[in-house]
N, C-alpha and C positions, 0 to 999 in steps of 0.2 A: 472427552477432554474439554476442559471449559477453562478461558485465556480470561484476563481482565485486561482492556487497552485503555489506559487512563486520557484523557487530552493533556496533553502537554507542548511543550515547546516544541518545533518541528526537528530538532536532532533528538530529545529523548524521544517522540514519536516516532522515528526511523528506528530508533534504536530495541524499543519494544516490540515494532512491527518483524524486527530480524531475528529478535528471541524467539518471538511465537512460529516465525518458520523454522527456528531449529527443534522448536518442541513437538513441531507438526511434521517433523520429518524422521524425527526421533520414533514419533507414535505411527508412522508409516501412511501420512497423512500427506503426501507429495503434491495433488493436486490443491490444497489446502496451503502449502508449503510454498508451492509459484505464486499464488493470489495475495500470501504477505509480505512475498517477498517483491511483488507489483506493486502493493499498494507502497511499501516503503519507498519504493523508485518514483511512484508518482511524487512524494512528497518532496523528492529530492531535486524534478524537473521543475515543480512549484519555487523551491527556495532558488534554482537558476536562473529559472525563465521571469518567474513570479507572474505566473501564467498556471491555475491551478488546469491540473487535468485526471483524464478520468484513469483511473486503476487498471481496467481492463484493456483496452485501444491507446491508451495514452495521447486519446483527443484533447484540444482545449475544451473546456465545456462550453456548451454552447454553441456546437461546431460539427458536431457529429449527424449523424444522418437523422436519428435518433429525435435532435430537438432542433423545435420548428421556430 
């Protein structure tokens, strides 16, 4: 299965990010299917907070244990 994620505006970016988890849930792709459907939630805590964070822990960056 191969997606195209264009850059775009951050509601069509959530909005492509939620296609690709149905496509990926469709193709039986679930763990595939949380990770698009994380990254679109980060994008959404970004447009709240405007405090980008990371997809996976939904750290801010730069904050995590991870970076020094």
């Amino acid at each position: 299965m191969q997606m195209e994620i264009t850059l775009a505006a951050p509601n069509q970016a959530i909005e492509q990010w939620m296609r690709a988890a149905q496509e990926a849930d469709r193709a039986g792709l679930s763990s595939a299917a949380n990770m698009y459907r994380k990254t679109a939630r980060s994008i959404e805590i970004e447009q709240e907070t405007g405090v980008p964070v990371c997809a996976c822990c939904f750290k801010p960056f730069g904050r995590g244990t991870l970076h020094h």
